[in-house]
PDB file with SEQRES, HELIX, SHEET and CRYST1 records, atoms N, CA, C and O in Angstrom:
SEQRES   1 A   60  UNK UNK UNK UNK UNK UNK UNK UNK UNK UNK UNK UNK UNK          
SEQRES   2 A   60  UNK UNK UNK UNK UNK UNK UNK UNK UNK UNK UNK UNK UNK          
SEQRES   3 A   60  UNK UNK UNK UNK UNK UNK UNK UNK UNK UNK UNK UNK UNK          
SEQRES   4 A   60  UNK UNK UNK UNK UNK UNK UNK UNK UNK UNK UNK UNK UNK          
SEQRES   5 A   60  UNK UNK UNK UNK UNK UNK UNK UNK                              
HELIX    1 AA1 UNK A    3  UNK A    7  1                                   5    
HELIX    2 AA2 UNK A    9  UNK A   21  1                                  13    
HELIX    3 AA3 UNK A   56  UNK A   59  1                                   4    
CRYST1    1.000    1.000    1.000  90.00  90.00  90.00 P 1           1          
ATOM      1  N   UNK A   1       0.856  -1.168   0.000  1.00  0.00           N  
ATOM      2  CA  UNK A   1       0.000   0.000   0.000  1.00  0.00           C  
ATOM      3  C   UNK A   1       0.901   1.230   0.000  1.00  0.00           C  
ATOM      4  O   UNK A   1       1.662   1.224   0.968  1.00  0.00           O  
ATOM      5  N   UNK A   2       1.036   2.283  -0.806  1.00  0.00           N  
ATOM      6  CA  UNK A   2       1.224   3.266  -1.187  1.00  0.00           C  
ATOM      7  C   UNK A   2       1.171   4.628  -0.162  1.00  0.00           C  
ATOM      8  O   UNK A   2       0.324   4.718   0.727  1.00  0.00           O  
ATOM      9  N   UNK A   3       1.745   5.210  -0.305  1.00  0.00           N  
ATOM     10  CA  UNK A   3       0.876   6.468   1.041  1.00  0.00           C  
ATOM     11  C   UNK A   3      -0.259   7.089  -0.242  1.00  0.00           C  
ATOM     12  O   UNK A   3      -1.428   7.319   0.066  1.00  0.00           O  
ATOM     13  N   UNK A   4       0.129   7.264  -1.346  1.00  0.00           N  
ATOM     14  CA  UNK A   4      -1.451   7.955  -2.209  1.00  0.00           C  
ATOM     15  C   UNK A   4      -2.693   7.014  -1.417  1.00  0.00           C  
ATOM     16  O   UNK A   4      -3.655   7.436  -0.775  1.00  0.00           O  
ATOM     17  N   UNK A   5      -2.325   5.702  -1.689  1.00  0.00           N  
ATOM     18  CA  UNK A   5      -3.778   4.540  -1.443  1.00  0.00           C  
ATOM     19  C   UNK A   5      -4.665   5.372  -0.223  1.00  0.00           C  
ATOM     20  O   UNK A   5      -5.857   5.673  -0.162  1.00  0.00           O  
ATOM     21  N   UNK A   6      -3.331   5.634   0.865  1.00  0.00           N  
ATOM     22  CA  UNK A   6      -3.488   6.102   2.000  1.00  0.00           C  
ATOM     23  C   UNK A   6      -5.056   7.216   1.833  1.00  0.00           C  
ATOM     24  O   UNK A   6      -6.197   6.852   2.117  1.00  0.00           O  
ATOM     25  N   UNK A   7      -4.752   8.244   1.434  1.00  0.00           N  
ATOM     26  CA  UNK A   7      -5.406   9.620   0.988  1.00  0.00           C  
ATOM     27  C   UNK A   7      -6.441   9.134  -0.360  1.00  0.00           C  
ATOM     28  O   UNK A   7      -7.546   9.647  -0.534  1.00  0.00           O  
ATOM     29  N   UNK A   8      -5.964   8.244  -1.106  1.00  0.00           N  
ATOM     30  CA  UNK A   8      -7.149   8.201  -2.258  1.00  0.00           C  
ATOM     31  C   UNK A   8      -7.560   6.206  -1.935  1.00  0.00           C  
ATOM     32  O   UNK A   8      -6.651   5.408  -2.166  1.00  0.00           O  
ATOM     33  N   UNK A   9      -8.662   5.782  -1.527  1.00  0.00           N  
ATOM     34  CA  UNK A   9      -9.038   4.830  -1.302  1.00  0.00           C  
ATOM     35  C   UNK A   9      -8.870   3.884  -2.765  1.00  0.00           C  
ATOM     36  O   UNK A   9      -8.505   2.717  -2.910  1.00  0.00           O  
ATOM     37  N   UNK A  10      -9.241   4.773  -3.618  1.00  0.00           N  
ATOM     38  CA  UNK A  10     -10.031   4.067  -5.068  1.00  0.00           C  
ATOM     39  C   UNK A  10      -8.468   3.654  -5.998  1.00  0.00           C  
ATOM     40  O   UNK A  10      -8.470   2.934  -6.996  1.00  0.00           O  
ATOM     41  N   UNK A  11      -7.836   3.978  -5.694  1.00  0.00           N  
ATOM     42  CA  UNK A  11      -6.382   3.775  -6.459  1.00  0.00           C  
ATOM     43  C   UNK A  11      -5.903   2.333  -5.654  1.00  0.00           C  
ATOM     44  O   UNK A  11      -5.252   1.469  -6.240  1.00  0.00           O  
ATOM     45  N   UNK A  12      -6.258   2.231  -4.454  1.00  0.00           N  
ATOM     46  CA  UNK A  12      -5.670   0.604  -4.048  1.00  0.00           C  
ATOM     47  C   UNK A  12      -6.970  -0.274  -4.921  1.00  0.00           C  
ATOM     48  O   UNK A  12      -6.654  -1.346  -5.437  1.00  0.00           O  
ATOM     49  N   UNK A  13      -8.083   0.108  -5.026  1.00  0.00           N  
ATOM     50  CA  UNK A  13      -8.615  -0.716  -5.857  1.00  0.00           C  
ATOM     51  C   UNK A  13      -8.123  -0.824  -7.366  1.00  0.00           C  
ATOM     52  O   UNK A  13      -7.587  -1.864  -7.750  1.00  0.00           O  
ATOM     53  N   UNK A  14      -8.336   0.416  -8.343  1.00  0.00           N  
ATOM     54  CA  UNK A  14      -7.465   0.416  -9.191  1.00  0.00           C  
ATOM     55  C   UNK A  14      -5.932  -0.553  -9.453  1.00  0.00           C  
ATOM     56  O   UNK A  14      -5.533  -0.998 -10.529  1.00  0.00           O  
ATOM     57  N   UNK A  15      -5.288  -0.684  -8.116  1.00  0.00           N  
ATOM     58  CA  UNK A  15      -4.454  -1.334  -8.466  1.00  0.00           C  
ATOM     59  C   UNK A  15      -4.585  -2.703  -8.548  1.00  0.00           C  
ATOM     60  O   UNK A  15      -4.254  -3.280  -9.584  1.00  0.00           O  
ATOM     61  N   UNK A  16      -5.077  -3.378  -7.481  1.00  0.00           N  
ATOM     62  CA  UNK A  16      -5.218  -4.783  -7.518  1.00  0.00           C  
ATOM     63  C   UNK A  16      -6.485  -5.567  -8.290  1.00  0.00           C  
ATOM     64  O   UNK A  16      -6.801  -6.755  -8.248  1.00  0.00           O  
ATOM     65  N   UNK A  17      -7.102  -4.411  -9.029  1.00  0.00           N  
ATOM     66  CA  UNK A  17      -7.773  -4.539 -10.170  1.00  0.00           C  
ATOM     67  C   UNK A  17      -6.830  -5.138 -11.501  1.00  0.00           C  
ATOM     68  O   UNK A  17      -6.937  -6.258 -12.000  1.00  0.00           O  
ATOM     69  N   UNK A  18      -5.851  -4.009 -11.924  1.00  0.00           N  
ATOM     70  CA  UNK A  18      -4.898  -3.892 -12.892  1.00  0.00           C  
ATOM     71  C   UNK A  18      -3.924  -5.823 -12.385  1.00  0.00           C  
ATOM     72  O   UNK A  18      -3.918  -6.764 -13.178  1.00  0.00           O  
ATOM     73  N   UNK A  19      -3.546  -5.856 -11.573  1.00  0.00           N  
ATOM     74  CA  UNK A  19      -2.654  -7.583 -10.652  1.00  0.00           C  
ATOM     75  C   UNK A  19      -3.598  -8.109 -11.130  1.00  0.00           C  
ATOM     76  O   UNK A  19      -3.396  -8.208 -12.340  1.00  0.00           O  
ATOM     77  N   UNK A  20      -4.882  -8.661 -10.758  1.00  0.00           N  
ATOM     78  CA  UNK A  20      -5.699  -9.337 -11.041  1.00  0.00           C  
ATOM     79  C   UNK A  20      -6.049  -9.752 -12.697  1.00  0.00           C  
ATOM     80  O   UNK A  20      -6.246 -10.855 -13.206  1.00  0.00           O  
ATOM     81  N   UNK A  21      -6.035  -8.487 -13.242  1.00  0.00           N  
ATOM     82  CA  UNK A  21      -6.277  -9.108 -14.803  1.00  0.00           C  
ATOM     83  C   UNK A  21      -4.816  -9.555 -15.417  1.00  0.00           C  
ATOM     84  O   UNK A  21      -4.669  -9.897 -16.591  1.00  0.00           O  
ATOM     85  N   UNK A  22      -3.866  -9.505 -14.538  1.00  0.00           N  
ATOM     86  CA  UNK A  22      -2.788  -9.761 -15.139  1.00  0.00           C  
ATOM     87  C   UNK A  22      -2.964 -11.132 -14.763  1.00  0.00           C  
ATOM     88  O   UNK A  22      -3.144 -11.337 -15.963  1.00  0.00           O  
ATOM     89  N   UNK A  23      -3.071 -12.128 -14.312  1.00  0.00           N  
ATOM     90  CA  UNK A  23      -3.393 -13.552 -13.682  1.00  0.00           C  
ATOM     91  C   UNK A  23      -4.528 -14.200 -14.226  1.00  0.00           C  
ATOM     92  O   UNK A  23      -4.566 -15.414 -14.426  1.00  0.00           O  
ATOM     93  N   UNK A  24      -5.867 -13.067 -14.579  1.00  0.00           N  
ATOM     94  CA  UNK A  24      -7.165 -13.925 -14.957  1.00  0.00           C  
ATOM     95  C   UNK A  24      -6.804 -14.309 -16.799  1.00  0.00           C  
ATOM     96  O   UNK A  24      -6.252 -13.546 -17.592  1.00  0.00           O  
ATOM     97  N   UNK A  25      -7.355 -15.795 -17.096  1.00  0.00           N  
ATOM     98  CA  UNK A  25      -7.129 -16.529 -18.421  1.00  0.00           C  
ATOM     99  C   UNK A  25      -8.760 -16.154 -18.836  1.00  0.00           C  
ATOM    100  O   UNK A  25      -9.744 -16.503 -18.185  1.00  0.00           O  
ATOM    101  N   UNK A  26      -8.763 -15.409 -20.003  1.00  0.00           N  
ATOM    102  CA  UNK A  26     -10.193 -15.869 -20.872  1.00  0.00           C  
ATOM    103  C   UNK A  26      -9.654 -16.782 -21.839  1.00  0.00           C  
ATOM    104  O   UNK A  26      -8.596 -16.651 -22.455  1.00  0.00           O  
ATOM    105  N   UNK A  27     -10.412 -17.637 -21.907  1.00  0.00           N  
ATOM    106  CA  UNK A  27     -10.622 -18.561 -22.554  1.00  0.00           C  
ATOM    107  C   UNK A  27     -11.504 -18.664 -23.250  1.00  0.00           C  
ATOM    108  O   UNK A  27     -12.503 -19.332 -22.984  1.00  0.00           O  
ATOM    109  N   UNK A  28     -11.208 -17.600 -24.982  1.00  0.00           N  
ATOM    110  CA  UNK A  28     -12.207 -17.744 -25.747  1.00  0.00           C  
ATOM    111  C   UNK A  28     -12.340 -18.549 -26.582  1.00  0.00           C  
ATOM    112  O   UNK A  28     -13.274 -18.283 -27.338  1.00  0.00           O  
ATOM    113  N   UNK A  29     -11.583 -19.846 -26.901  1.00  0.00           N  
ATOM    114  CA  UNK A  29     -11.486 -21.062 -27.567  1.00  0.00           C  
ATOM    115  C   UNK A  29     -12.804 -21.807 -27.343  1.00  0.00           C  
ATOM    116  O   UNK A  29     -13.472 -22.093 -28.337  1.00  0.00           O  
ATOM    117  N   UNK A  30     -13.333 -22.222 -25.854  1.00  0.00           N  
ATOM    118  CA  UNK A  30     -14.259 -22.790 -25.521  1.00  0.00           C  
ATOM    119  C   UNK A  30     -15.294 -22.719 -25.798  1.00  0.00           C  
ATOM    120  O   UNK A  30     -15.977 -23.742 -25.814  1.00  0.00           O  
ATOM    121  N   UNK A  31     -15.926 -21.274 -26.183  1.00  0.00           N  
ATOM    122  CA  UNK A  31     -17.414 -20.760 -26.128  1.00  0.00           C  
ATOM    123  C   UNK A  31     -17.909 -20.533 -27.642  1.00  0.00           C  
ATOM    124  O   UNK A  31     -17.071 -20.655 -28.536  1.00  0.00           O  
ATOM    125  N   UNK A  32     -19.204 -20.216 -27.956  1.00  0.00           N  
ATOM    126  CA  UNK A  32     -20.022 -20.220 -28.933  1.00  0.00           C  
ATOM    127  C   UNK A  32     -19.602 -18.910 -29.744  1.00  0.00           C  
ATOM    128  O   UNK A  32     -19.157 -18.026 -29.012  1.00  0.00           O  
ATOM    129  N   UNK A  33     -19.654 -18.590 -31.163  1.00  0.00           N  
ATOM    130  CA  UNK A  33     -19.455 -17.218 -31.040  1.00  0.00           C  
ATOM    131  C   UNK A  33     -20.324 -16.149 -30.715  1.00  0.00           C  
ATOM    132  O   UNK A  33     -19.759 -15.058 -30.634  1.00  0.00           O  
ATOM    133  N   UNK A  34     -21.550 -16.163 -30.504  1.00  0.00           N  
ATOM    134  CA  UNK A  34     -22.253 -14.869 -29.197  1.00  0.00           C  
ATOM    135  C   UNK A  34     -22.435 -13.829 -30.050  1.00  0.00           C  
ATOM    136  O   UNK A  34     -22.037 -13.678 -31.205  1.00  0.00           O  
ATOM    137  N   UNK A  35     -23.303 -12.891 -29.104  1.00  0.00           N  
ATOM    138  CA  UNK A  35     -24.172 -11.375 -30.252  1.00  0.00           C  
ATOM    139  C   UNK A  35     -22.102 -11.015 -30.484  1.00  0.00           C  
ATOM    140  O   UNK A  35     -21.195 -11.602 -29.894  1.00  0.00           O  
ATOM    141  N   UNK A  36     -21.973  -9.834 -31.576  1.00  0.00           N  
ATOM    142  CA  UNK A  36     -21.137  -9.484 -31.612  1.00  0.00           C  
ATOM    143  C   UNK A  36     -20.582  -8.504 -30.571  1.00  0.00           C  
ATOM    144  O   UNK A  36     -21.509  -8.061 -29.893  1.00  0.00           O  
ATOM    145  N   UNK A  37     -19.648  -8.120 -30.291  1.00  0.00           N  
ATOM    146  CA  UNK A  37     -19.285  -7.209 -29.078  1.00  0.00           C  
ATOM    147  C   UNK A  37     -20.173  -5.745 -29.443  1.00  0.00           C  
ATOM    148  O   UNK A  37     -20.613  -5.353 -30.524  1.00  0.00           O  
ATOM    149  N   UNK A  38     -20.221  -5.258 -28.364  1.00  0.00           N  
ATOM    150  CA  UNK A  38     -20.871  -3.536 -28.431  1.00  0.00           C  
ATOM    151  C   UNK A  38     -19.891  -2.635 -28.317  1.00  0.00           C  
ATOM    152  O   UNK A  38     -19.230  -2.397 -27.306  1.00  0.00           O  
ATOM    153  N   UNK A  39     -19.776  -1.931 -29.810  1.00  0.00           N  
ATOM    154  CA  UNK A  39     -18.718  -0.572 -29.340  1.00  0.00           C  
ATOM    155  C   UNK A  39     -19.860   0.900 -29.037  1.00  0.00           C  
ATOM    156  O   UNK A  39     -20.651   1.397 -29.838  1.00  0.00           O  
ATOM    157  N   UNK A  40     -19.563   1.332 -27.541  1.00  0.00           N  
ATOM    158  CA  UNK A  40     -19.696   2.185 -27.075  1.00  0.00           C  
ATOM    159  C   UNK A  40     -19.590   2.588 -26.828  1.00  0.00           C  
ATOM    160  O   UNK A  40     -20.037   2.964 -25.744  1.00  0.00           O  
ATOM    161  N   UNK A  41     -18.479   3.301 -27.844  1.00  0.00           N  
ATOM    162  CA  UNK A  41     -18.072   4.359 -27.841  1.00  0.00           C  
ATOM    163  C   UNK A  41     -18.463   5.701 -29.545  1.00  0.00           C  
ATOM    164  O   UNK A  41     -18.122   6.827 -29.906  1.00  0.00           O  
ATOM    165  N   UNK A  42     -19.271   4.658 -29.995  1.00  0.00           N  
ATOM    166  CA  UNK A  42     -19.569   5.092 -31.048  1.00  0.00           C  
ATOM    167  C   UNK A  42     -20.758   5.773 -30.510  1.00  0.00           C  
ATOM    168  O   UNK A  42     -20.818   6.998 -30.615  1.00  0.00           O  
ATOM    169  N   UNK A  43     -21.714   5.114 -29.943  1.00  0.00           N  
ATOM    170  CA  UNK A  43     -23.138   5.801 -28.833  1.00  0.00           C  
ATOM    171  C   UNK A  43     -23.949   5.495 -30.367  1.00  0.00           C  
ATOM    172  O   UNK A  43     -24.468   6.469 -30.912  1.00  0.00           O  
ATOM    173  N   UNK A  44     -24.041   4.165 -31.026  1.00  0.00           N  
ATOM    174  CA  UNK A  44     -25.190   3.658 -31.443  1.00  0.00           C  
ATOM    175  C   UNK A  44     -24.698   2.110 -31.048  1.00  0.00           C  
ATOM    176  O   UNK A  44     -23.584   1.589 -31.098  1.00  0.00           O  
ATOM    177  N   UNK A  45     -26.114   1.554 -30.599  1.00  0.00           N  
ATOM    178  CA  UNK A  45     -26.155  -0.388 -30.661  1.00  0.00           C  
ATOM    179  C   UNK A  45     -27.575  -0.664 -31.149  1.00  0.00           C  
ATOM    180  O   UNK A  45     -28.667  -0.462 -30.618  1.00  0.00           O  
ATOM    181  N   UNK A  46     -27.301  -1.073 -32.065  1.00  0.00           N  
ATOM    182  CA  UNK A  46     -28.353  -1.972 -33.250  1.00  0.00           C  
ATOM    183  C   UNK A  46     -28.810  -3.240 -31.807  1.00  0.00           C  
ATOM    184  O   UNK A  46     -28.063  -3.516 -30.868  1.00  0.00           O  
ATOM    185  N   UNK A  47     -30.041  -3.739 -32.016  1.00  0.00           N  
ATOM    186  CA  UNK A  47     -30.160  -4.677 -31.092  1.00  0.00           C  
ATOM    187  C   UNK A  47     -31.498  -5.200 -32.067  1.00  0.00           C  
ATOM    188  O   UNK A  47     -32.488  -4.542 -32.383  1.00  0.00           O  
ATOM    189  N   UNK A  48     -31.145  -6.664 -32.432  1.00  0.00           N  
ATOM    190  CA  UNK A  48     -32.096  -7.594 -33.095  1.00  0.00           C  
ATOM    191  C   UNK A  48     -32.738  -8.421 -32.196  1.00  0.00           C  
ATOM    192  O   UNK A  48     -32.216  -9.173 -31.374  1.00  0.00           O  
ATOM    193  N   UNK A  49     -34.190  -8.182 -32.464  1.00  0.00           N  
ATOM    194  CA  UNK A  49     -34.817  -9.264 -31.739  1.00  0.00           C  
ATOM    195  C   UNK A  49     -35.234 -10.067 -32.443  1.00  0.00           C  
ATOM    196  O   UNK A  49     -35.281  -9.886 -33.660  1.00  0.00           O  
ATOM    197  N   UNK A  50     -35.616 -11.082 -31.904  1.00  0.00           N  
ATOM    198  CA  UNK A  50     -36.127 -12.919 -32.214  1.00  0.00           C  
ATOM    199  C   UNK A  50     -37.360 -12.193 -32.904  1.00  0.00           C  
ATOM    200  O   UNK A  50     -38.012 -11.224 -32.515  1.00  0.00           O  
ATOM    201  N   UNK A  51     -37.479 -12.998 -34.095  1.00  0.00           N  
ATOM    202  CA  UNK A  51     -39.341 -12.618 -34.597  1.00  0.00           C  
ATOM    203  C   UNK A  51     -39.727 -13.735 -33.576  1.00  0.00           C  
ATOM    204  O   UNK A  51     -39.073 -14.724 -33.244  1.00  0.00           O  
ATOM    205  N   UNK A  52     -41.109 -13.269 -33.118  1.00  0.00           N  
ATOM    206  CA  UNK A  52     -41.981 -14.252 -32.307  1.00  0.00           C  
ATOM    207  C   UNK A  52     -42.458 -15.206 -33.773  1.00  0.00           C  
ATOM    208  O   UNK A  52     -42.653 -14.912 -34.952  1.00  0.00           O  
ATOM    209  N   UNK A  53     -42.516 -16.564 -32.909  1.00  0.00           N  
ATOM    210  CA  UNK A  53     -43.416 -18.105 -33.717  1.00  0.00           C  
ATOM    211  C   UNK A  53     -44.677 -17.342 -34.071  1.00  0.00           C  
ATOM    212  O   UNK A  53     -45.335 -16.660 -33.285  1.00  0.00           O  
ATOM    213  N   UNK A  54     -45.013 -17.609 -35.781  1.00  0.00           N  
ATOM    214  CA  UNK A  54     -46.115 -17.398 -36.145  1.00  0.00           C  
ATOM    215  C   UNK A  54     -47.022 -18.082 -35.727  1.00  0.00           C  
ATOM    216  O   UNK A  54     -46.681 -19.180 -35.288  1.00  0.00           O  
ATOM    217  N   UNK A  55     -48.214 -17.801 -35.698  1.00  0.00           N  
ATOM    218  CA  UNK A  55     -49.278 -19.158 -35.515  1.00  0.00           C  
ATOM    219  C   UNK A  55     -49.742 -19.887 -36.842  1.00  0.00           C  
ATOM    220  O   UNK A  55     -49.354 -19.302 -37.853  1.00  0.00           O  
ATOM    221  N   UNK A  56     -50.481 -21.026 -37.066  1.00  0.00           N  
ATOM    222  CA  UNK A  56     -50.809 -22.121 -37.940  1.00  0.00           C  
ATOM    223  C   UNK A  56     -51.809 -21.105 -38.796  1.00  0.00           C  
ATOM    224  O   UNK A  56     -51.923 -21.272 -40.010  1.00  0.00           O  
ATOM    225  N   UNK A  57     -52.375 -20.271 -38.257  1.00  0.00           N  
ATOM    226  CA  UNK A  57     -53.474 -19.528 -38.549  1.00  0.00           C  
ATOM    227  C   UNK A  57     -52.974 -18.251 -39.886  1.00  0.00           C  
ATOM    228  O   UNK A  57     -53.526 -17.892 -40.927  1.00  0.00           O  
ATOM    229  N   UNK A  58     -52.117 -17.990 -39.434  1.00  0.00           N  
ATOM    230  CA  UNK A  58     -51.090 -16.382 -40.326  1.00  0.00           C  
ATOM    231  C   UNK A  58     -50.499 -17.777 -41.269  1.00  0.00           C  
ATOM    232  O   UNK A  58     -51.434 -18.046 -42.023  1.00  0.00           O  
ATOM    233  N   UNK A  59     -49.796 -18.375 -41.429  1.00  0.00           N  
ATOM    234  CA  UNK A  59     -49.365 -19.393 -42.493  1.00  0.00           C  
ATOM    235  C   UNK A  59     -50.327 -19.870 -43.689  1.00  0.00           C  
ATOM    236  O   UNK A  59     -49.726 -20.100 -44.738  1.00  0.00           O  
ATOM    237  N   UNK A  60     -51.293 -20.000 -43.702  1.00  0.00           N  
ATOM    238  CA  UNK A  60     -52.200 -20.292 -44.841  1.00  0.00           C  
ATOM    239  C   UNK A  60     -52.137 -19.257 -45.452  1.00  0.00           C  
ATOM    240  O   UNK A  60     -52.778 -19.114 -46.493  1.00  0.00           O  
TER     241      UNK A  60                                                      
END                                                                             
């Protein structure tokens, strides 16, 4: 711990935030490929929804 940590609380989090992702593994080999990521930083997200199941009735 730092003497800043001391005076600013949020910087000892900051730090062992920053340790921590240095240790955590994603492992994106395993998984499905998923909606595409959201950049937001552009400040638009397109978002598709499921059409709902027609009924037997709308099909003829």
């Amino acid at each position: 711990m730092s003497f800043l940590e001391v005076l600013d609380p949020g910087l000892r989090h900051w730090r062992e935030h920053k340790e921590l992702q240095k240790v955590l593994v994603h492992r994106t080999d395993q998984a499905g490929s998923g909606p595409p990521p959201l950049d937001l930083d552009s400040g638009v997200i397109i978002v598709h929804r499921p059409q709902p199941p027609r009924e037997a009735d709308e099909q003829s």
